[in-house]
C-alpha positions as a printed NumPy array, in Angstrom:
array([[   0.   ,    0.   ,    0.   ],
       [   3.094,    2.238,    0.474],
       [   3.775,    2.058,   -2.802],
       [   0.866,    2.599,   -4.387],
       [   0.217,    5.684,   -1.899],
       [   3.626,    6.625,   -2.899],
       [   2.376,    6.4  ,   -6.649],
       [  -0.56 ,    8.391,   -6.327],
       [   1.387,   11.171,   -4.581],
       [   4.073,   10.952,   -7.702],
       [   0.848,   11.077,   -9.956],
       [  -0.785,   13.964,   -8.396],
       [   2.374,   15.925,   -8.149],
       [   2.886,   15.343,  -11.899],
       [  -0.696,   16.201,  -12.609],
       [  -0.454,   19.72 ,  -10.649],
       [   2.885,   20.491,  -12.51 ],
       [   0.998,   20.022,  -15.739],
       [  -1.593,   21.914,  -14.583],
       [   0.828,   24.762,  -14.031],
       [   2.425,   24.58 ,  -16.879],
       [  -1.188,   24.195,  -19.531],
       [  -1.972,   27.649,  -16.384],
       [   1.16 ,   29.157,  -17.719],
       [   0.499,   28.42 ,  -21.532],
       [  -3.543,   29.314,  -21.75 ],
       [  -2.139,   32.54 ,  -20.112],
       [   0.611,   33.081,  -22.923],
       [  -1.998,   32.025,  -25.431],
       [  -4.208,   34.435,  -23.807],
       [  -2.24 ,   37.161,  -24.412],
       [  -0.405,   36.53 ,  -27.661],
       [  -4.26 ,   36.875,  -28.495],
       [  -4.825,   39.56 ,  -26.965],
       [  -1.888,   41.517,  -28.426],
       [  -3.791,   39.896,  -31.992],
       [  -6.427,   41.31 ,  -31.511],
       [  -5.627,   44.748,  -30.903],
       [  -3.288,   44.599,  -33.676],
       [  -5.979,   43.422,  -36.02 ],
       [  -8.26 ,   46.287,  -34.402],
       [  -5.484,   48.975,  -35.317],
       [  -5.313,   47.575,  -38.729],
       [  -9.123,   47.534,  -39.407],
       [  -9.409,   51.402,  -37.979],
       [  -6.354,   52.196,  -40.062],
       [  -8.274,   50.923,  -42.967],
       [ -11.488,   52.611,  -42.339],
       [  -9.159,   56.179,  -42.155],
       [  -7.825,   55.402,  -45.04 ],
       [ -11.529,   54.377,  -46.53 ],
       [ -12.878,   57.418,  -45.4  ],
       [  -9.935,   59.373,  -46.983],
       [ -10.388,   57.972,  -50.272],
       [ -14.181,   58.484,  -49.623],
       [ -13.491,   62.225,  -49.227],
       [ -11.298,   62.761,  -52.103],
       [ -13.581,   60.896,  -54.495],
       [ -16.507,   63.516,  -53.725],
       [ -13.768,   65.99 ,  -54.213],
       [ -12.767,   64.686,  -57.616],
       [ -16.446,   64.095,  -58.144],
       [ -17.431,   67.818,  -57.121],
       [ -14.451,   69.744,  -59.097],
       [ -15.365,   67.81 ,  -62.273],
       [ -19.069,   69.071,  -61.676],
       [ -17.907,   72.397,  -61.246],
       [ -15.695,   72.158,  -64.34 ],
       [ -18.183,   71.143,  -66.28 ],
       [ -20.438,   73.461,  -65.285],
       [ -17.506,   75.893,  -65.844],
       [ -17.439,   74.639,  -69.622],
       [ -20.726,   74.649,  -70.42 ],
       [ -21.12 ,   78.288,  -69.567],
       [ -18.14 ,   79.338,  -71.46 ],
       [ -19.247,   77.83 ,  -73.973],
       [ -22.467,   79.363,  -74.083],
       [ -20.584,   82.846,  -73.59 ],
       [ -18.585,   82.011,  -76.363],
       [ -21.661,   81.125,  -78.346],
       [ -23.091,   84.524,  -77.24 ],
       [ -19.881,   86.096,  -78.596],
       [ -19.847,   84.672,  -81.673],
       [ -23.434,   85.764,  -81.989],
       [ -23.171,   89.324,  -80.845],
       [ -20.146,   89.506,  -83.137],
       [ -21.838,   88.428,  -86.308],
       [ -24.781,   90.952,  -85.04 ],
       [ -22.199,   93.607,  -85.075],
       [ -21.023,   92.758,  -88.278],
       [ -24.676,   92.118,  -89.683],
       [ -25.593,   95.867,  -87.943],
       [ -22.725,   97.356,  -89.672],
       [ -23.687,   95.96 ,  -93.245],
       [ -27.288,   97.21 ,  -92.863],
       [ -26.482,  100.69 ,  -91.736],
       [ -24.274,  100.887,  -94.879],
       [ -26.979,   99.736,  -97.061],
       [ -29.218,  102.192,  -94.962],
       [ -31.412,   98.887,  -94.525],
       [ -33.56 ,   98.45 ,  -91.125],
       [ -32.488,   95.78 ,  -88.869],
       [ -35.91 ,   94.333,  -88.888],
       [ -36.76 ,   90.951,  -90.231],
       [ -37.922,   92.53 ,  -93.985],
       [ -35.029,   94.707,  -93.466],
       [ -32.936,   91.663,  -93.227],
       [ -35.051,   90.24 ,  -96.36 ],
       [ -33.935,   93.256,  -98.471],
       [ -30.476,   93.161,  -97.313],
       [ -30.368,   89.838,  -98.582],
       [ -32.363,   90.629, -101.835],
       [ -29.575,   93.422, -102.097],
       [ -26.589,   90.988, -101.091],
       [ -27.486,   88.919, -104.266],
       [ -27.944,   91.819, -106.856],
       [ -24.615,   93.351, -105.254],
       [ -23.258,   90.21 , -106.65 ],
       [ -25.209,   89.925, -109.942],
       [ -23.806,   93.956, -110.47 ],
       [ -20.066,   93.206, -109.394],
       [ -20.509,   90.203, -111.946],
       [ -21.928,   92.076, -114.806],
       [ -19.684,   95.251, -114.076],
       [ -16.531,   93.179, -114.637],
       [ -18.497,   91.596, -118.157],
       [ -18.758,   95.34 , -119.033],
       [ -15.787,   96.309, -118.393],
       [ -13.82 ,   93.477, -120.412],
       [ -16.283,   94.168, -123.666],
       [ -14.356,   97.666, -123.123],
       [ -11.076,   97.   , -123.359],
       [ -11.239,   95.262, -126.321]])
């Protein structure tokens, strides 16, 4: 009986040093998790700042091309408006020439008179080669 009592003390003195040592290891595992986790947790808000970053210079992007856009399609109705107001000017210049109103049968006669200036300048230059001959 001494020996087996002797056995079961060897036995439960091995079984509490393994229990210290699995205490010891859960607590290492315990932490190396730990440590995991918050790393991962660091990571992950990294990544949303950098998601909300991108996030915020996409609606820039996405707000200057709307401005420029908006930007172009106004010049380019000013530049329409130019052009228009330019070939008015010229128009308004031609008719007070012609001493023509700038009305729309003014702008009918001006026409009329556009086409026999060109039937004149055409028979003037007939005339004047019959003459030098």
């Amino acid at each position: 009986m001494d020996v087996l009592k002797k056995q079961m003390e060897g036995m439960e003195a091995n079984i509490l040093k393994h229990q210290e040592t699995l205490s010891k290891l859960l607590s290492d595992v315990v932490k190396d998790l730990g440590a995991w986790r918050k790393k991962i947790e660091e990571e992950i808000s990294s990544l949303k700042e950098g998601q909300t970053t991108m996030e915020a210079r996409i609606i820039g992007v996405e707000e200057k091309l709307s401005r420029e856009s908006i930007k172009d399609t106004l010049l380019q109705e000013v530049r329409e408006e130019f052009v228009e107001q330019k070939q008015r000017l010229i128009r308004m210049g031609n008719i007070i020439l012609m001493g023509v109103p700038e009305s729309k049968e003014g702008l009918n006669v001006a026409a009329q008179l556009t086409v026999m200036g060109r039937n004149m300048r055409h028979l003037f230059h007939q005339w004047l080669a019959m003459l030098s001959l």
